[in-house]
C-alpha positions in Angstrom: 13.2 -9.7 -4.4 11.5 -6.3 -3.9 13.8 -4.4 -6.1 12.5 -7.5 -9.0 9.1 -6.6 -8.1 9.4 -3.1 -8.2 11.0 -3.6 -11.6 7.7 -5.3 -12.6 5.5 -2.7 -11.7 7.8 -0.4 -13.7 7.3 -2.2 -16.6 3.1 -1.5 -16.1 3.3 2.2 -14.9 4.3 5.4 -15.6 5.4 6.7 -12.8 7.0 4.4 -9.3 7.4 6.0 -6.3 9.4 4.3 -3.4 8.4 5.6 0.2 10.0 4.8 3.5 8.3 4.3 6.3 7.4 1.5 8.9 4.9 -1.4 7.4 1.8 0.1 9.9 2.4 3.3 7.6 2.7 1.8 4.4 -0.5 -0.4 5.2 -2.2 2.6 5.9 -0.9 4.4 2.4 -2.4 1.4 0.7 -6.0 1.7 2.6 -6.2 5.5 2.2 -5.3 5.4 -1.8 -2.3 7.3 -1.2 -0.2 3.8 -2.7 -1.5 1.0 -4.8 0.7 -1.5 -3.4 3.2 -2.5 -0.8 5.6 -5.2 -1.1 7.0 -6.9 2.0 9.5 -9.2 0.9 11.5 -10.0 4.5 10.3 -10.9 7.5 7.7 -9.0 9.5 5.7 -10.2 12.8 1.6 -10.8 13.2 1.6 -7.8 15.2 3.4 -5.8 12.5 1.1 -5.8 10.0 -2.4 -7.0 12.1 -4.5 -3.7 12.7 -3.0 -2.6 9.0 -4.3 -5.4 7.1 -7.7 -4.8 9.2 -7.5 -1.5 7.4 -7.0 -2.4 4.4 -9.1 -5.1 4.1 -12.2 -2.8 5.7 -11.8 -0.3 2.6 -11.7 -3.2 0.1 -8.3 -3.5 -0.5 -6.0 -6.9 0.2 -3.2 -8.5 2.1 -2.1 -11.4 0.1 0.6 -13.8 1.2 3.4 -13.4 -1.8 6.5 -15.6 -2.9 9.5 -14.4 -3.2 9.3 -12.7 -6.4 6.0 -10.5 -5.6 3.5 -12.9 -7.5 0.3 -14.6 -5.2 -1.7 -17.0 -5.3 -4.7 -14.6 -3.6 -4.0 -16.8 -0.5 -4.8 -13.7 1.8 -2.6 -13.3 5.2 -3.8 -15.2 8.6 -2.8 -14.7 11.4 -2.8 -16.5 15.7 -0.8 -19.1 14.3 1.9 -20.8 16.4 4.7 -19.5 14.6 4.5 -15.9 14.5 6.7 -14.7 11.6 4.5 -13.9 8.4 5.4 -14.6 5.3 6.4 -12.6 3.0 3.2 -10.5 1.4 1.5 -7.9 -0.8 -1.0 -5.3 0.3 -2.6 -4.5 -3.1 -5.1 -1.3 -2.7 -8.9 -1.6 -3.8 -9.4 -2.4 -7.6 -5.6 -3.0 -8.5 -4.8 -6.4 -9.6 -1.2 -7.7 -8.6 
């Protein structure tokens, strides 16, 4: 699923860069400009992505709760909810559209 949604940003960009790191880093990439989006397409805790999506969401960017191939509904993430898990989601930095 993330390799297809990769794919799909490849087909609107120039230039794709892949980065590994953990999802607090990546949500921090996103709030700081340094990446326009980050895909999480397998499973991921509340307190995984909690004080990242705070960040992004402070600088204007989004946490949007994705299906399975990338696309949204703008349904952004919530969390203290009984079951834990997230679903799978975007972070989409300020001004970019997903």
């Amino acid at each position: 699923e993330t390799e297809a949604f990769i794919d799909g940003l490849k087909t609107r960009y120039d230039s794709v860069e892949l980065v590994q790191a953990g999802s607090a880093v990546k949500l921090c990439r996103v709030a700081e400009g340094g990446a326009d989006y980050y895909p999480r397409l397998a499973p991921t805790m509340e307190w995984d992505t909690a004080a990242g999506d705070a960040v992004v969401r402070e600088v204007g960017g989004r946490v949007l709760v994705a299906a399975a191939d990338g696309s949204s509904d703008g349904q952004a993430l919530s969390y203290n909810k009984e079951d834990l898990y997230n679903p799978f989601f975007v972070a989409v930095g300020k001004g970019r559209d997903i």
